[in-house]
C-alpha positions as CSV (number, residue, x, y, z in Angstrom):
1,X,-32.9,12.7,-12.6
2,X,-29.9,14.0,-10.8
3,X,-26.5,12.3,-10.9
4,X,-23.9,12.1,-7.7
5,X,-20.7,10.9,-9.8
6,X,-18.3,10.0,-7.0
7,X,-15.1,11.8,-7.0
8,X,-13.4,9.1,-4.6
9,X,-13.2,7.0,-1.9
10,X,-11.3,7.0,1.3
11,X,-12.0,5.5,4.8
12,X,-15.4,5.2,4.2
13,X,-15.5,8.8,3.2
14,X,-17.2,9.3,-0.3
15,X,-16.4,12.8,-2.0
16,X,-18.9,13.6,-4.7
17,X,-20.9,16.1,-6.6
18,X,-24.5,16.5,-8.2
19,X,-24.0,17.3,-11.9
20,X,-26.8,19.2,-11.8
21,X,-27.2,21.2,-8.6
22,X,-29.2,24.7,-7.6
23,X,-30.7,27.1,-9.8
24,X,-29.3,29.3,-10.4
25,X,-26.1,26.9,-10.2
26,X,-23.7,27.1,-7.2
27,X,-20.5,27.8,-7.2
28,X,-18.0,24.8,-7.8
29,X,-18.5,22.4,-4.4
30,X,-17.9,18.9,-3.8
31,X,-20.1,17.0,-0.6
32,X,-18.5,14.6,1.7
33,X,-20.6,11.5,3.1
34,X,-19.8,9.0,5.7
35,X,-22.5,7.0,7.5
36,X,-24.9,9.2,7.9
37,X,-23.0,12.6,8.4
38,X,-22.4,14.7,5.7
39,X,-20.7,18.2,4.5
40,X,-20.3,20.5,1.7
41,X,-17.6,22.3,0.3
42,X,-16.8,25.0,-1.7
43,X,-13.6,24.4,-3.7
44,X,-12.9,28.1,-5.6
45,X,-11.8,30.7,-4.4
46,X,-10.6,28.1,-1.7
47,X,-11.3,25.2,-0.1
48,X,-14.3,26.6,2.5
49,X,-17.2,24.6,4.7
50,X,-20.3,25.5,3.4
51,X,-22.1,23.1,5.6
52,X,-22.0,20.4,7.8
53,X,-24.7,17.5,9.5
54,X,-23.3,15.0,11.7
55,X,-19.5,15.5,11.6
56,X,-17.8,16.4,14.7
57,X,-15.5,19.4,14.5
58,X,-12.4,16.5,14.5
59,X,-13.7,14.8,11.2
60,X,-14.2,18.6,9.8
């Protein structure tokens, strides 16, 4: 089973990761839910969209 600890909270936006994601594993990313739009994220190098479904260009 895969787990999706949540980082935090905010506005109804939930930041979170799988603790056991890809194979072979990506890169260090955090995903970003709120209703039913959601994004990913790389975080290293820098902070980078990866992808996005639902989100307007404003919430981005």
């Amino acid at each position: 089973m895969t787990c999706m600890p949540t980082v935090f909270v905010e506005n109804g936006y939930r930041f979170f990761f799988y603790s056991n994601e890809g194979h072979p594993r990506e890169p260090m990313h955090v995903h970003v839910m709120k209703g039913g739009a959601e994004a990913k994220f790389w975080v290293s190098p820098a902070v980078e969209l990866a992808r996005s479904h639902g989100f307007s260009a404003r919430d981005l």
